[in-house]
N, C-alpha and C positions, 0 to 999 in steps of 0.2 A: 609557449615559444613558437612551436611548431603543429601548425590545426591542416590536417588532409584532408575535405570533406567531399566524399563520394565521387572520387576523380574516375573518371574513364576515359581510355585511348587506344584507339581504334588506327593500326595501318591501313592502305591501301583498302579502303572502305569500298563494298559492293563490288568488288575483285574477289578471283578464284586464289589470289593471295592473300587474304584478307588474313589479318594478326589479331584477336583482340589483348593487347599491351597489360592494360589497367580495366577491372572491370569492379568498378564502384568502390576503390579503395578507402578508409577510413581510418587515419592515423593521428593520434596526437604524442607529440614530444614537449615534456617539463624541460624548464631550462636547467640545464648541466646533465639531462639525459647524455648516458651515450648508449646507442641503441644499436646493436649488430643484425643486420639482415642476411639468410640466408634462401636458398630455393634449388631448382634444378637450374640447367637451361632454358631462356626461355619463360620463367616463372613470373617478369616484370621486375625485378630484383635493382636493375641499373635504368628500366625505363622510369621505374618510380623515383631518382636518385634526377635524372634528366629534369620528369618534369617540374621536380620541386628549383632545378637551378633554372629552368625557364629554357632548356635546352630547343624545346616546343612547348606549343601550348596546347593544353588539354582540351579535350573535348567536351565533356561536362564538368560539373565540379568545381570545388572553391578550392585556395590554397593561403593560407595567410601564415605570416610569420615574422616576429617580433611587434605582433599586435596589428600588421598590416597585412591590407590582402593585396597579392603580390599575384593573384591570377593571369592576369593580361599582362605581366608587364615582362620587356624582352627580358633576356639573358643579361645581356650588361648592364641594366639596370640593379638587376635582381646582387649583381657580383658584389656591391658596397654592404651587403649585409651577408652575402657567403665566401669561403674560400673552399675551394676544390682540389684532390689530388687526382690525378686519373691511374688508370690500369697501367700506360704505357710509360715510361720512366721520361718518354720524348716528348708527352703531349702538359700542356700548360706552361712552355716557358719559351723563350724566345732562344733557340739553338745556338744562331749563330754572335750572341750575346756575350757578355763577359758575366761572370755570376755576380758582380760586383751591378751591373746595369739589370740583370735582370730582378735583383733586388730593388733596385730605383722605381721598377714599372709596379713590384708590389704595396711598394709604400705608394703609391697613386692607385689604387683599383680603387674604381666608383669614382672616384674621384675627380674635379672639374680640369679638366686641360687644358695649358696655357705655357708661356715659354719660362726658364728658368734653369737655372742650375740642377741636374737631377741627382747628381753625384757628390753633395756638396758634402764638407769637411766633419758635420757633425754625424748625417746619416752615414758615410764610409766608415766613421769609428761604432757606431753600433750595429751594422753590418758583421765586422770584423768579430766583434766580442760574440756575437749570435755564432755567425759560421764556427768559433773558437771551440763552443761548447760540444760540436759534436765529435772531437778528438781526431777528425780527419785530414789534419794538415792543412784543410781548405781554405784557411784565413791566408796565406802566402800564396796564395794561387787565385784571387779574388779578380784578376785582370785576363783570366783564363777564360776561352768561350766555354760555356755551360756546356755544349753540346759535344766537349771532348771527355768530359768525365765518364765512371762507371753509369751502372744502371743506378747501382744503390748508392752511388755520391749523390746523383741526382735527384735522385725521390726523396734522400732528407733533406735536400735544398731546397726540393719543393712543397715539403713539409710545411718546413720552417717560412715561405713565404706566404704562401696559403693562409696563413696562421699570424702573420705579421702585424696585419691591424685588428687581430683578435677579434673574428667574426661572428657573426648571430649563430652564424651554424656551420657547421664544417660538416663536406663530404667526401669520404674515402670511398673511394671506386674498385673496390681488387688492387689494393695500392701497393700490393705488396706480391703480389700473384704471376709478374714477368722476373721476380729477382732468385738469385742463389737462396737459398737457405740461409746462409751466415746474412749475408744483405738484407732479407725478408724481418729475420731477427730483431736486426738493429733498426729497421725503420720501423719494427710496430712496437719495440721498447721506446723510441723517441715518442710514436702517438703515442703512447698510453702516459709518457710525462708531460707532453704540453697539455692533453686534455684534462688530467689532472691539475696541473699546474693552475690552469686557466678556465677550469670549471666551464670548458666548454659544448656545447651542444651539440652531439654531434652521429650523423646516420653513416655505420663502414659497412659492404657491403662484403662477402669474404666465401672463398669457397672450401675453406680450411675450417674443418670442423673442431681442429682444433684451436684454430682462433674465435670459434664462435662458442665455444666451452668454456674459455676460458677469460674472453674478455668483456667489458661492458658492464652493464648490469642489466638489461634486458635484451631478449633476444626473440626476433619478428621470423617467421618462415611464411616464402612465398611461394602460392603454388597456381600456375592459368592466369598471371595477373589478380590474385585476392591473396589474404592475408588469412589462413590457415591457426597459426598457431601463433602466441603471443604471449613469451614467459617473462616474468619478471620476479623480483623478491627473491624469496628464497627459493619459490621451486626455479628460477634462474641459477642461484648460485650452488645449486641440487645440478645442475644437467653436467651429464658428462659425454665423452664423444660418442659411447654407444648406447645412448638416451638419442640423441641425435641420428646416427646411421637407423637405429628402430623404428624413427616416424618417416625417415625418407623410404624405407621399406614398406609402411606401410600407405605411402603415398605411390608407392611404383604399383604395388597392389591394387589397389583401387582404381589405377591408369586401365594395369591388365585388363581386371572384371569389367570395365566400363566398356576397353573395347572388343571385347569378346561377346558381351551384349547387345552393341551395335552389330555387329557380324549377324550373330544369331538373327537380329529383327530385318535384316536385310536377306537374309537367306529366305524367312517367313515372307517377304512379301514381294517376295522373285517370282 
């Protein structure tokens, strides 16, 4: 479904800022994966999430999915076969919007544009019965701009559009990481029933270890832009969150001795 092949990305190339993002990453996702990414700061965690939606285009490297290779091509190209949630509960949807329209513009993603009724009788009734299902009242407020709701009204309304035309791949960004607890809750019990529901494919990126213990059925840790460690099966459904805290330990470890290394060979040839 999903083929990564030896991507690398490089910021501010041949600058004293220089970043390297992705360095030769190598991923493949089966379809109905859902696969949790974790790392520090920093680790390429949401650069890799970027460059699969075409946020930028990579430096080296191929990137194919749903049997296509999808390297070169922009972002909104790329959007008819993904949907997206971001970190911010304000980013992917049109604010000043009524939720009822900004569901219009999801049933159009990828989609060829042209004039017409957006709002028309049959999409407002299954708008209605969608919004229905998340028990938040929201179906009698559908003429409401999007942008007066909570955090966590919002994020399952953007769930739910993201998801609308039932995408190749869906990606969660820390989707859950700006809301309350109670809010955080109820939007990652909603993803875990659409992506069940809908057997879809899908990369969350989370810094909740204990969403990364306990959801998905594999789980990727990134560390410098590379892919470290990569559980699946049962020693996946084996981790628990101090399985987790113990390899980020000993990846802080290894940070230490590396640069106390550096120190030392720098002192040697002062």
């Amino acid at each position: 479904m999903l083929e990564v092949r030896g991507v690398t990305k490089i910021f501010n190339a041949g600058t004293p800022n220089e970043v390297r993002s992705l360095q030769g990453v190598d991923l493949n996702l089966d379809e109905g994966e859902f696969v949790i990414i974790i790392g520090t700061n920093g680790s390429g965690k949401s650069t890799l999430l970027n460059a699969v939606a075409g946020t930028f285009l990579v430096d080296s490297g191929a990137i194919r999915l749903a049997g296509q290779d999808v390297t070169r091509w922009p972002e909104h190209r790329r959007a008819r076969l993904i949907g997206r949630v971001f970190q911010n509960p304000f980013s992917g949807t049109a604010p000043n919007l009524s939720i009822a329209e900004n569901f219009a513009l999801a049933a159009r993603r990828g989609l060829r544009r042209g004039l017409g009724w957006a709002l028309e009788a049959r999409l407002m009734s299954q708008v209605r019965d969608t919004v229905c299902s998340l028990n938040m009242g929201l179906e009698d407020r559908l003429d409401n701009a999007i942008g007066s709701l909570s955090g966590g009204q919002r994020q399952a309304l953007t769930l739910l559009m993201a998801t609308w035309l039932k995408p190749q791949l869906l990606l969660l960004d820390e989707h859950t990481a700006a809301l309350d607890p109670k809010s955080a809750d109820q939007v990652i019990r909603l993803s875990e029933e659409i992506i069940a529901r809908d057997r879809l494919t899908t990369l969350m990126v989370t810094h909740s270890m204990h969403q990364a213990a306990n959801l998905g059925d594999r789980l990727i840790m990134m560390h410098c832009g590379q892919i470290i460690h990569d559980f699946r099966g049962v020693e996946k459904r084996r981790l628990r969150v101090d399985d987790l805290l113990a390899r980020f330990e000993e990846v802080r470890r290894a940070d230490l001795l590396d640069e106390i290394a550096a120190e030392l060979l720098e002192r040697t040839y002062v």
